[in-house]
C-alpha positions in Angstrom: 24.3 -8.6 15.2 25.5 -11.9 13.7 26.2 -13.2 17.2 23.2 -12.2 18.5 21.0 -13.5 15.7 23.1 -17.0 15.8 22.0 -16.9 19.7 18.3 -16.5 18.9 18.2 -19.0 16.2 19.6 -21.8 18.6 18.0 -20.6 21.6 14.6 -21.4 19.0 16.2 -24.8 18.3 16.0 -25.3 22.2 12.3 -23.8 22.7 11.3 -25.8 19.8 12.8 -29.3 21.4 11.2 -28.4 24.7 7.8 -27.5 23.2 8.1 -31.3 21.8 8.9 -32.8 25.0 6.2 -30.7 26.7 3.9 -31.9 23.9 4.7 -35.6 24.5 4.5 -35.3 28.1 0.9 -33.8 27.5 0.0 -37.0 24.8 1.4 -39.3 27.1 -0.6 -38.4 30.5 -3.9 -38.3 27.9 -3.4 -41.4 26.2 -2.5 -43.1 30.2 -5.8 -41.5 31.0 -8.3 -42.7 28.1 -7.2 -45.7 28.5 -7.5 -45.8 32.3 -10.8 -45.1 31.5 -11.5 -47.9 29.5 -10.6 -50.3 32.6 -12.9 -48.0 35.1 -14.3 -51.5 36.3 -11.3 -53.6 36.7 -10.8 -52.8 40.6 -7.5 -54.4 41.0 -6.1 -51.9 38.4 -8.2 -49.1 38.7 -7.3 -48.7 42.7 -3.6 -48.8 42.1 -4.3 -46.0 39.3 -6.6 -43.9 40.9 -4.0 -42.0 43.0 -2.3 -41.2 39.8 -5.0 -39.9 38.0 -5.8 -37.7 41.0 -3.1 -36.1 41.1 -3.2 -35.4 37.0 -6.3 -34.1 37.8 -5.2 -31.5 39.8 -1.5 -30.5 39.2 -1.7 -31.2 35.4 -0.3 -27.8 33.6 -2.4 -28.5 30.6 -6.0 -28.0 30.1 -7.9 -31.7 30.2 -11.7 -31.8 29.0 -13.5 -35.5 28.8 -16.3 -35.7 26.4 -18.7 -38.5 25.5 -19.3 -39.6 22.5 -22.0 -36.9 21.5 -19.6 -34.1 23.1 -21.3 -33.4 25.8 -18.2 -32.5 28.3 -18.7 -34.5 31.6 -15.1 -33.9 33.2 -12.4 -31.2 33.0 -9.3 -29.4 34.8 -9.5 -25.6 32.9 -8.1 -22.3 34.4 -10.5 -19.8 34.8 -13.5 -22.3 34.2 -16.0 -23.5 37.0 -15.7 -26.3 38.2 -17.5 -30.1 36.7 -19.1 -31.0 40.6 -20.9 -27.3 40.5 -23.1 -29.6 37.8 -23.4 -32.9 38.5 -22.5 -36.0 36.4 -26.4 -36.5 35.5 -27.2 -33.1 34.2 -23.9 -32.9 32.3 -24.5 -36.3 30.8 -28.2 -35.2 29.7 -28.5 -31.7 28.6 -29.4 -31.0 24.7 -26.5 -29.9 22.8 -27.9 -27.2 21.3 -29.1 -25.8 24.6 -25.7 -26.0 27.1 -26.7 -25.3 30.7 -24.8 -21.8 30.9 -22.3 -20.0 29.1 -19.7 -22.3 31.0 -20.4 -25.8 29.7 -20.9 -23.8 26.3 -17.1 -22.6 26.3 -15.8 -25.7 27.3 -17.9 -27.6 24.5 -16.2 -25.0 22.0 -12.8 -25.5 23.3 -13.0 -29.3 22.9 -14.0 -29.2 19.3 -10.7 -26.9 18.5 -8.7 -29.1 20.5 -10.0 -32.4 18.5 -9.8 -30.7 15.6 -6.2 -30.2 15.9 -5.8 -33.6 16.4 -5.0 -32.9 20.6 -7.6 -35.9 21.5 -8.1 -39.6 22.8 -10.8 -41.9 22.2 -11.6 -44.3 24.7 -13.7 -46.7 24.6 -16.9 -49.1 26.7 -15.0 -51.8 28.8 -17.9 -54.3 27.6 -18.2 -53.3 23.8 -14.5 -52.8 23.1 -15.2 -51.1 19.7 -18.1 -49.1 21.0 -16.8 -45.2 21.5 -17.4 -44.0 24.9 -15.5 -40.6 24.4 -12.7 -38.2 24.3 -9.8 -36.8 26.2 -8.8 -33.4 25.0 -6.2 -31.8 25.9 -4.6 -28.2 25.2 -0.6 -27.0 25.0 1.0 -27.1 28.5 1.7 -23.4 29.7 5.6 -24.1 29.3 5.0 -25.0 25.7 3.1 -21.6 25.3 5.8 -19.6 27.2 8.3 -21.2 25.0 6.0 -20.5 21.9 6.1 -16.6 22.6 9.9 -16.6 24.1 11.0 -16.7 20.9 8.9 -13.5 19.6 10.1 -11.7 22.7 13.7 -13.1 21.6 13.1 -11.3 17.7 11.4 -8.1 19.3 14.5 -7.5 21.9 16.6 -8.3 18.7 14.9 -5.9 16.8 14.8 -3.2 19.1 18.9 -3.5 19.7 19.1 -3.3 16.1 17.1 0.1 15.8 18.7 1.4 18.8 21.9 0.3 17.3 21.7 2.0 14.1 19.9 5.2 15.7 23.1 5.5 18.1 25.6 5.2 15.3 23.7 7.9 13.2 24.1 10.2 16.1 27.9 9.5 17.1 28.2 10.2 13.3 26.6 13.1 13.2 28.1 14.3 16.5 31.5 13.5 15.0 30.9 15.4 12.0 29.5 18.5 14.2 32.6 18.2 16.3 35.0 18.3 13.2 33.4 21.8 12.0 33.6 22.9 14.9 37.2 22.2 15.5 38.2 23.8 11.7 36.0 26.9 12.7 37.9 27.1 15.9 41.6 26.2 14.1 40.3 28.9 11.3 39.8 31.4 13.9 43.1 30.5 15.9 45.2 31.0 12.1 43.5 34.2 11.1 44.8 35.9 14.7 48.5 36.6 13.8 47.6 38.1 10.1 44.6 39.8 11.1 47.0 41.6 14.3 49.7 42.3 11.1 47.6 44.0 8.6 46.4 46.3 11.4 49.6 47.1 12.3 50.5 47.8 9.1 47.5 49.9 8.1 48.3 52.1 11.2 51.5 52.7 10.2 50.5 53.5 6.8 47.7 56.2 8.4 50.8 58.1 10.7 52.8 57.9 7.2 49.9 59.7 5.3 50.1 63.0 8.3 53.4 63.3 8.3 54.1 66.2 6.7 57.6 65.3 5.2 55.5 63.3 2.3 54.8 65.6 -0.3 51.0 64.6 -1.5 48.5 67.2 -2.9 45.0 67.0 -0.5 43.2 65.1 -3.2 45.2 62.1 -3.1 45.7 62.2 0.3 42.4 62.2 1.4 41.7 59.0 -1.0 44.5 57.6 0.6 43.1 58.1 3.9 39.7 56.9 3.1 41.4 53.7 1.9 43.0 53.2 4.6 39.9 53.8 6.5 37.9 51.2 4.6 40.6 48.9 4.7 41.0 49.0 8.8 36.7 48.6 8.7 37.1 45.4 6.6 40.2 44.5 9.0 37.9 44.7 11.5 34.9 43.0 10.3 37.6 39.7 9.5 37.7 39.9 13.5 34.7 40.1 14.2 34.4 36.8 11.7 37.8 35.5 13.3 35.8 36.0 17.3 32.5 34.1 15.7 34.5 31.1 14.5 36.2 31.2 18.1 32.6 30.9 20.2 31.3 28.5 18.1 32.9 25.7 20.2 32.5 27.4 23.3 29.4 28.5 25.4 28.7 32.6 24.7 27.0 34.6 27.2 23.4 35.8 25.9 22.6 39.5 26.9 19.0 40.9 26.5 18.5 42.9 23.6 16.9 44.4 20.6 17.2 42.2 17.3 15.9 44.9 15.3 19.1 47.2 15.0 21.3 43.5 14.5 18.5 42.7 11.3 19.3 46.7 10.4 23.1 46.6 10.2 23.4 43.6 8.0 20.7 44.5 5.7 22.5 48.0 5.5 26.2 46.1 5.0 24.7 44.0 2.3 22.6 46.6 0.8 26.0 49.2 0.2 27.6 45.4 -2.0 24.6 44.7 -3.4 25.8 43.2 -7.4 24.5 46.0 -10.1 25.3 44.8 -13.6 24.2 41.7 -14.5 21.5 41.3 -11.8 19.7 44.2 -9.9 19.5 42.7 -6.3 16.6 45.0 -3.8 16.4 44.5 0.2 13.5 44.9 1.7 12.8 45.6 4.9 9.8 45.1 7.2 9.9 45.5 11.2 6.9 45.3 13.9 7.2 46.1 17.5 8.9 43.3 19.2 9.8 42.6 22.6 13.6 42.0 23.3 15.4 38.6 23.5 18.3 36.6 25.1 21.1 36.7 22.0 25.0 36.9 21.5 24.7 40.2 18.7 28.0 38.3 16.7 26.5 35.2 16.8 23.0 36.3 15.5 24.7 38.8 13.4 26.0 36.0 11.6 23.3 33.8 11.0 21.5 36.7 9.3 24.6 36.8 6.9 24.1 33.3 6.0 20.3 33.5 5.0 21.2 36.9 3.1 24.2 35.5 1.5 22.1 32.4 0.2 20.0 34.5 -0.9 21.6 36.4 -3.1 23.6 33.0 -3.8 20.3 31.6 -5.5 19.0 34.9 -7.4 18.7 33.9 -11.3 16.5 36.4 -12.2 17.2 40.3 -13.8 15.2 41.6 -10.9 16.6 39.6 -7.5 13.9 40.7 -4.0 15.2 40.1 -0.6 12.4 40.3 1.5 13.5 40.8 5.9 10.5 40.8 8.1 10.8 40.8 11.9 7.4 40.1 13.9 6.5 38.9 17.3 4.9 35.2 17.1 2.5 35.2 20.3 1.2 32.1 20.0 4.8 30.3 20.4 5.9 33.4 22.7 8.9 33.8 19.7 10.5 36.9 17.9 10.4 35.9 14.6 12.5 36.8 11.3 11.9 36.0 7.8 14.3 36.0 5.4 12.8 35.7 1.6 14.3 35.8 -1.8 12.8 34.9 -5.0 15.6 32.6 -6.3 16.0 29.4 -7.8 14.4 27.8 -5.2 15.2 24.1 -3.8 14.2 20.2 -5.1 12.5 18.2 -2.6 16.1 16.2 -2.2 18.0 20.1 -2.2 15.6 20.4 1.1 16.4 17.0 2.9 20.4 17.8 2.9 20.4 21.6 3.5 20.9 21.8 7.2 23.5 17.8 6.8 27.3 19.0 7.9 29.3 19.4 4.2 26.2 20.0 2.1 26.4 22.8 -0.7 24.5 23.1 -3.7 27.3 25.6 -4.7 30.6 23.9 -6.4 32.6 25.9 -4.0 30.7 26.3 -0.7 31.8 24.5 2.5 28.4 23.5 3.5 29.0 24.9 6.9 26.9 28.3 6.7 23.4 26.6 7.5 24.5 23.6 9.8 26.6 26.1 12.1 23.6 28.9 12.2 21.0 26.2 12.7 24.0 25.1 15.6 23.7 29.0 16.4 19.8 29.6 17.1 19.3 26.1 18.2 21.9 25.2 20.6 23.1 28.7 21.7 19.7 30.7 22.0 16.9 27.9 22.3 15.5 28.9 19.2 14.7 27.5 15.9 15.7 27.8 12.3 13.6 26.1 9.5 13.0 26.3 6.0 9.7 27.4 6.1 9.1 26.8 2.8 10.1 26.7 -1.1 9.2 26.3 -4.4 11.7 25.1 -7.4 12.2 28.9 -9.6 10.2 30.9 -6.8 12.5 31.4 -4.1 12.7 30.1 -0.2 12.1 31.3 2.9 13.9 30.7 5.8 12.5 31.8 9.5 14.5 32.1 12.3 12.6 32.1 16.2 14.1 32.8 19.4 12.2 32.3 22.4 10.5 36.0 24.0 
């Protein structure tokens, strides 16, 4: 940025030194032509000048209007302006300045009084009555010295632009580079939990062949706890893989089948319903299900993003009597399946709302801040969907919705 800012400020110290040139060039031909003017009568002089002037007159890249004395203009070389010998010399010279011939003569009248009063004009004068004004040469900026006027805006804009895209594309490596780092620990987190997860299974089966054999003396009481133990114990075994295969697709690309979200929403309101906390805070789950039409997901993956809006939800719950609302309805006018997850928790600050989906964010003390930004990575990425916060209010709770395309 420094380097290119350095460029722009000396290519201006160039444009500004050829605007001055240009500018001179333009005073110079004016002040040669006023005074050729003033020696209209000298033949000797005048021949040898009149080529010159002729070809100023046509090849001059400035606009040139000659005025008399009244302002009346009587001669000029303008773009886009008709021509002085459509008029005449005689009507030019006589008309009434407050009634121009057309709308032509009027412009040009205009333009001369801006150029004179910014100083871009040359009196000349009567050859006979040397102090006697006979009128005005007015001239405009070449159309090099405007080019080089507005290169320099260009120059800022093209600066400014690189800056923005710049900073834009640094945001987004950043954020890609945080996304990929999550991604590789939920990988690596799935990779470490394989060889313990395979262990405790094997040593939960042979604890279950242990508890049939007959050789150990147990009364039927104690071993059927023991064997419903077990059983939970080779559930929540199995649920760790089902965690351990999530963490594993998130980095690649899952296959979506066609199916029904409404037993996925079922299951995990059931799983959290039979954990629900019961001492300090009485936690309810509610449940609310329309007709819907079924949708391209991965069950695991979806599975776990409505674990994550449950768990916050229960996360946030401050009050005696906590409400988890579930609602699954379909959307028609965006073609979607939608599912709202409610809670009347603590709610979030307007800043709280900004950073909840941001890589690392967690307004817990121990959270990861990777429950959100992975889900979010989940509906959006995965399934073509969209999750939002679709609102919240600071000691009334949040709601989260969750649409995936019909």
């Amino acid at each position: 940025m420094i380097v290119l800012l350095v460029a722009v400020l000396y290519t201006r110290h160039l444009n500004e030194r050829a605007r001055a040139e240009s500018n001179f060039s333009v005073r110079a031909t004016s002040e040669m032509l006023a005074l050729a003017l003033q020696f209209e009568d000298d033949d000797r002089f005048y021949d040898r000048l009149r080529p010159i002037l002729d070809r100023i007159s046509v090849e001059a890249p400035f606009p040139i209007i000659i005025i008399d004395s009244a302002g009346r203009p009587i001669w000029w070389k303008v773009t886009d302006f008709k021509s002085h010998k459509d008029y005449g010399f005689a009507k030019l010279q006589s008309f009434q300045l407050t009634s121009p011939p057309d709308e032509n003569v009027a412009g040009l009248m205009r333009m001369a009084a801006e150029f004179r009063s910014a100083k871009r004009s040359m009196v000349f004068y009567y050859p006979e009555a040397p102090s006697t004004i006979q009128g005005y040469v007015c001239y405009g900026e070449s159309d090099l010295a405007r080019r080089l006027g507005s290169a320099i805006i260009i120059q800022l804009l093209m600066l400014f632009v690189f800056f923005v895209v710049g900073v834009l594309g640094f945001f987004l490596m950043k954020r890609y580079e945080q996304e990929s780092i999550w991604v590789g620990m939920a990988k690596e987190t799935a990779h470490q939990m394989g060889t313990p997860l395979t262990s405790l299974l094997g040593w939960i089966q042979l604890s279950e062949s242990r508890l049939e054999d007959d050789e150990l003396e147990l009364a039927e009481g104690p071993r059927r706890s023991f064997q419903e133990a077990m059983s939970m114990m080779a559930a929540d075994v199995e649920r760790l893989e089902k965690v351990s295969a999530r963490f594993n697709n998130i980095g690649g690309s899952p296959i979506l089948k066609r199916g029904d979200l409404r037993p996925i929403v079922q299951y995990t309101a059931a799983y959290y319903r039979s954990r629900l906390p019961q001492r300090k805070v009485t936690v309810e789950i509610r449940e609310q299900y329309d007709e819907v039409p079924m949708v391209k997901i991965h069950s695991e993956l979806i599975e776990w993003v409505i674990e994550n809006l449950i768990k916050n939800g229960l996360d946030s719950i401050d009050k005696e009597q906590g409400v988890i609302s579930l609602s699954l309805s379909y959307n028609t006018t965006e073609g979607t399946v939608d599912l709202h997850v409610r809670d009347n928790g603590i709610g979030m600050s307007p800043s709280q709302k900004r950073k909840i989906f941001r890589p690392g964010y967690s307004s817990k003390s121990a959270g990861w801040g990777l429950g959100l930004t992975l889900s979010r990575r989940v509906v959006e990425e995965y399934h073509g969907g969209s999750l939002k916060l679709l609102d919240t209010h600071e000691g009334h709770g949040s709601c989260f919705v969750v649409r995936l395309p019909v």
